[in-house]
N, C-alpha and C positions, 0 to 999 in steps of 0.2 A: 387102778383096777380094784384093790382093796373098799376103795370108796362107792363103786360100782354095783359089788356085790352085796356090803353092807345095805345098801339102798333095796338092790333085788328081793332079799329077804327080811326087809321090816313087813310087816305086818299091814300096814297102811298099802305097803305096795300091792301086797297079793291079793286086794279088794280093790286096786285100780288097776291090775291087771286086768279082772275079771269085769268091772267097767268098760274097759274098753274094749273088750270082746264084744259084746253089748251093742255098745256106742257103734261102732265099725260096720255093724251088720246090719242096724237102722241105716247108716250112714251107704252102705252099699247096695241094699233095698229099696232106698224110698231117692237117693241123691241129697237128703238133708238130713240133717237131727243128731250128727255126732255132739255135736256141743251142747246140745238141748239136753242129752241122758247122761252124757260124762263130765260136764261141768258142774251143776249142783253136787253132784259126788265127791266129782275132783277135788272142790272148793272145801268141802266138812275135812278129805283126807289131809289134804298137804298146802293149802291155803289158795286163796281164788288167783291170785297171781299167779303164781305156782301152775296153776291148774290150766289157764287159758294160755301159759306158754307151751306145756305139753300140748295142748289140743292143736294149736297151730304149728306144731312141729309133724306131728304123727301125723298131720292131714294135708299134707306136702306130696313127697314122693307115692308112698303106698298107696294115694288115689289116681295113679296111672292107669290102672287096672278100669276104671271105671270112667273116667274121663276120657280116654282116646276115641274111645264110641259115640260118648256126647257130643263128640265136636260133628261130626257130621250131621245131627239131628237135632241141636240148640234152633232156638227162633232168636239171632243176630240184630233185629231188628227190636228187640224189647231187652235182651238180657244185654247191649251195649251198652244203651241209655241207664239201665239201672246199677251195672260196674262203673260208667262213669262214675254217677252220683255220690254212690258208696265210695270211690276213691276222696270225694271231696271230705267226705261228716267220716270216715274212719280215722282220720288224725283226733277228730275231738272227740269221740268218745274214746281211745286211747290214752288221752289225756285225764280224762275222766278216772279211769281205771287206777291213773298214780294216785287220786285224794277223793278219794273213799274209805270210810271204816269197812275192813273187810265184811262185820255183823251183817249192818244195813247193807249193803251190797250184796251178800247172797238171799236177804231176804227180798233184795228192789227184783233179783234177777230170777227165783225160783218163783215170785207173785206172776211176772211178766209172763216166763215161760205156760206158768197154767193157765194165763187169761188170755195167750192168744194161742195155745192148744184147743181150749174149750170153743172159742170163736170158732178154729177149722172144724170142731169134731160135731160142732152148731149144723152143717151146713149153710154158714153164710156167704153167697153168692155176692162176687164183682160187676156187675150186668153193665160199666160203662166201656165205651172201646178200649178197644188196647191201643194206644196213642204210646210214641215215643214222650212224652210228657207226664201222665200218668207213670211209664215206668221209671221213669226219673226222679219224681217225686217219693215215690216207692223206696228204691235205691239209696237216697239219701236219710230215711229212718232206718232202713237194714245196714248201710255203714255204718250209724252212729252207733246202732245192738251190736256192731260187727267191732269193733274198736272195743268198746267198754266191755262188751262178756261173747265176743265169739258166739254170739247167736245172733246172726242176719237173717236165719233162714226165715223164722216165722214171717214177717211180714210179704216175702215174697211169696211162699208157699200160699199164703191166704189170696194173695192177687192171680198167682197164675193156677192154681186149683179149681178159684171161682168161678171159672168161663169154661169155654168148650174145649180147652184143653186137654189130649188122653194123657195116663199114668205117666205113657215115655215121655212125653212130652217135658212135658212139666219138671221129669226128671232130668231129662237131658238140660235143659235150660237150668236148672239151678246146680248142678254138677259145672258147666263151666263157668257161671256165675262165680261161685266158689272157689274155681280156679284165677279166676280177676283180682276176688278179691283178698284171697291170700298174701299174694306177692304184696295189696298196698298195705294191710294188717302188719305182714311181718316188718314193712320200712320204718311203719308208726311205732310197733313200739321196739323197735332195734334205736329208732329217735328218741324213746324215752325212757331206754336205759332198762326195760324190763327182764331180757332174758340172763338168766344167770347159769351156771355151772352145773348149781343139782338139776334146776327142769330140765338142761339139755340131755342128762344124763339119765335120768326118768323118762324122758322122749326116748332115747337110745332104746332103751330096755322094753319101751312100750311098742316101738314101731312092729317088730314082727306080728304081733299078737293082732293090730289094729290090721294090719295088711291080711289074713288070716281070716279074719270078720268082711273086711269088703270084699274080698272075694266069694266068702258064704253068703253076702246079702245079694250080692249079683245073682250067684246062681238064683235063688230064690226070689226075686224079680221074675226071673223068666220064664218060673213055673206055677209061680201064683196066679190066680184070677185077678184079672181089673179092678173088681172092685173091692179085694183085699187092700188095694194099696192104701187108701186113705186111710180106714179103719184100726188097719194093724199100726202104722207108724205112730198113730194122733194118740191112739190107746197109750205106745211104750210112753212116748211125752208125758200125757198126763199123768201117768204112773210115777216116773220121774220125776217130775217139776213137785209131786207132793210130800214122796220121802223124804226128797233133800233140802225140805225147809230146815232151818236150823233146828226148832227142836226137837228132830230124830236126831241130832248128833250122839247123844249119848249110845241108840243104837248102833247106828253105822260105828261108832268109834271100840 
């Protein structure tokens, strides 16, 4: 308990608390982008490991709230073929995550984050069918982001955004998407020995805050206009993805 509260009150926490306030309410807003705003953060506060174990802990339970809705309004026929896939390439990019310099690593994963935010915020259209194949192929570049930094969303978001899919749509499908792919995330790296003690304990502490946020993103889904949805979400990313190159660390820190 001592250990616990020590943790609550550093300094480093009370700026990933307020992250994942953040994070939670993109994440409960749009169905994607918690990892996309609280990872690059995460990774400068308490190290990227560290950070992608809290992210897939706090994004477990506390997204009940917003998942049990999606299940009735997922398209099953594109988001199974692309959780297969990702169950395949999420061991190896897992794998990835143990032999990386952490450096290079937040800077491979905050470049990524901004160049396929900018892609979405492009408006570049998908104009080919939506084939179980297609999302399969898909699915297996979003496992591999999904294993190594807890960001699978973009590539999906870019595919199922670029068609005639509406807001819910797209959200409902990458919400239980996310629910797939969690469970094989956490197998891969519980296989490679990653979570340890303090993130679980940093998870602990974070989860209210993150449940808190998905709840306020919901409501705010269902009062916004349609075409807030793209604009607002692509904006926090890119906002995101540019602070937490590493050399703002001296500010964040």
């Amino acid at each position: 308990m001592d250990r616990l509260w020590a943790l609550a009150m550093e300094p480093a926490s009370l700026w990933l608390f307020a992250v994942v306030l953040v994070a939670a309410t993109v994440r409960g807003f749009t169905g994607f982008g918690a990892g996309l705003v609280f990872l690059p953060f995460g990774g400068a506060l308490i190290g990227p490991r560290a950070a992608v174990i809290v992210m897939w802990t706090i994004d477990t339970l506390p997204t009940l709230p917003i998942l049990l809705p999606a299940l009735r309004h997922a398209d099953y026929r594109s988001v199974l073929p692309a959780a297969a896939a990702a169950a395949i390439a999420v061991p190896l990019g897992a794998h990835v995550l143990t032999s990386l310099d952490p450096t290079l690593f937040r800077w491979g994963v905050s470049t990524l984050v901004l160049a396929l935010a900018l892609l979405l915020f492009s408006g570049l259209r998908f104009t080919g069918p939506r084939r179980p194949g297609s999302a399969f192929g898909v699915g297996l570049v979003s496992g591999f982001l999904g294993g190594a930094t807890q960001l699978s969303g973009p590539p999906l978001v870019l595919y199922w955004m670029s068609g005639t899919e509406t807001a819910a749509q797209v959200r409902a499908n990458l919400i239980v998407f996310f629910a797939f792919s969690t469970v094989v995330s956490g197998l891969a790296y519980f296989a490679n020995d990653l979570f340890t003690a303090e993130a679980l304990m940093r998870a602990a502490l974070a989860a209210p805050i993150y449940l808190a946020g998905i709840l306020l993103g919901q409501r705010l889904f269902t009062l916004a206009p349609e075409r807030l949805f793209r604009a607002v979400a692509i904006t926090i990313i890119v906002a995101a993805a540019i602070l937490a190159l590493p050399v703002f660390d001296g500010a964040l820190r």
